[in-house]
Phi, psi and omega in degrees: 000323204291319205276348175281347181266333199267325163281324161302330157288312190296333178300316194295311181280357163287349191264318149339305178294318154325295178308291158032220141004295183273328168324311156307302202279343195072170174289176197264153194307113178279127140339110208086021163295192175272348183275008174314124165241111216232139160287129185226090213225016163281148195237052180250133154343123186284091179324146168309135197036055242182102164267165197235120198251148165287141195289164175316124170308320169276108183308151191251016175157142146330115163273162206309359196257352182226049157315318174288352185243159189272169195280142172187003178246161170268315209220185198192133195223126177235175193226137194271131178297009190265329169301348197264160146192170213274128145323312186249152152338292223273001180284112160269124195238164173231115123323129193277136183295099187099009163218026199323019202226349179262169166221190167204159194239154210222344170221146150129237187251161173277347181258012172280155178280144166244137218217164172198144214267181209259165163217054179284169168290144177272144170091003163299159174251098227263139154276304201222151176244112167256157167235098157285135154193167202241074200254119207225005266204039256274332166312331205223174183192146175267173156203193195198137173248114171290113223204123181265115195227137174273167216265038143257350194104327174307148179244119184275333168197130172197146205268097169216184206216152177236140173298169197205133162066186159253137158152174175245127217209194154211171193238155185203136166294165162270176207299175184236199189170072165245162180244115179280113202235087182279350166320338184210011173211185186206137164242106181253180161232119173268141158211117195243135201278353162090337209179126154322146122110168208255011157274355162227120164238129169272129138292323194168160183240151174218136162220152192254162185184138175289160182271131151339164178290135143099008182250116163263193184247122182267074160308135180286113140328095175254137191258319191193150196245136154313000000 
């Protein structure tokens, strides 16, 4: 009896130590506090104080900008149009002021190309190919190739979209359905501007693509944010 009353007492004052405990530390961080961290994969203005993480390669749903395409990718790689640079010499490019991720080519010939090579996972499936550009330009229209080459050099296959009109927008192929192989190929994005001058600017590229058989998606673990 003496020893059933002495764990009764001892549960009781563990539990005591609990309440405690949790009393001292306060409740847990509500939602929209400040320690609120948000995915933000939208290309609508980021709300005042709302801090943002980039969102994940592999998307958690279609976002409002690829509504038109079907869901059929996993994952997605995008590339900044600052990353592109001319094939010839005699080319001059500008970086846009206050867009550091768009360019232009600003001296030389207008057909020239500009290029930048591709890096997917092997055994991946590319679906879809974009082009962002900013084309103010009403005459002309650039354009860009998700572009396949064999290990001559020969281009063996390739996808491509044209600016259309004025504005600042984007363009997407329809779908593809290559199997990404470097054992026999090499992948660049060509692009050539059609027009001098800071009225045809390439911003970025996206390409959607399925994840290989047997490749899983790992989300990055954050404990706590500054």
């Amino acid at each position: 009896m003496r020893r059933y009353l002495a764990l009764v007492a001892a549960l009781t004052l563990g539990l005591l130590l609990i309440v405690m405990v949790v009393s001292a530390v306060g409740p847990a961080q509500e939602p929209g506090g400040d320690n609120q961290v948000s995915v933000w994969s939208s290309s609508a203005p980021i709300p005042e104080g709302m801090k943002v993480q980039s969102p994940p390669d592999r998307p958690v749903a279609v976002d409002a900008a690829d509504e038109g395409i079907e869901q059929s990718y996993d994952a997605y790689v995008r590339i900044a149009g600052s990353a592109l640079k001319p094939r010839e010499s005699d080319v001059e490019w500008t970086g846009v002021l206050g867009a550091g991720g768009c360019i232009y080519a600003s001296s030389g010939s207008a057909l020239a190309v500009f290029n930048v090579p591709v890096y997917l996972p092997q055994g991946a499936t590319v679906r879809y190919f974009r082009m962002y550009y900013n084309d103010q330009h009403a005459s002309a229209n650039c354009s860009a190739w998700f572009t396949v080459y064999d290990l001559y050099g020969v281009v063996v296959d390739e996808w491509g979209v044209s600016s259309s009109g004025t504005g600042k927008t984007y363009v997407t192929t329809s779908q593809l359905d290559h199997t990404v192989d470097y054992s026999a190929y090499s992948y660049v994005v060509n692009w050539r501007p059609y027009e001098l001058g800071s009225d045809m600017q390439v911003c970025g590229f996206r390409i959607f693509y399925q994840s290989p058989p047997g490749e899983s998606y790992v989300p990055l673990a954050r404990t706590g944010y500054e």
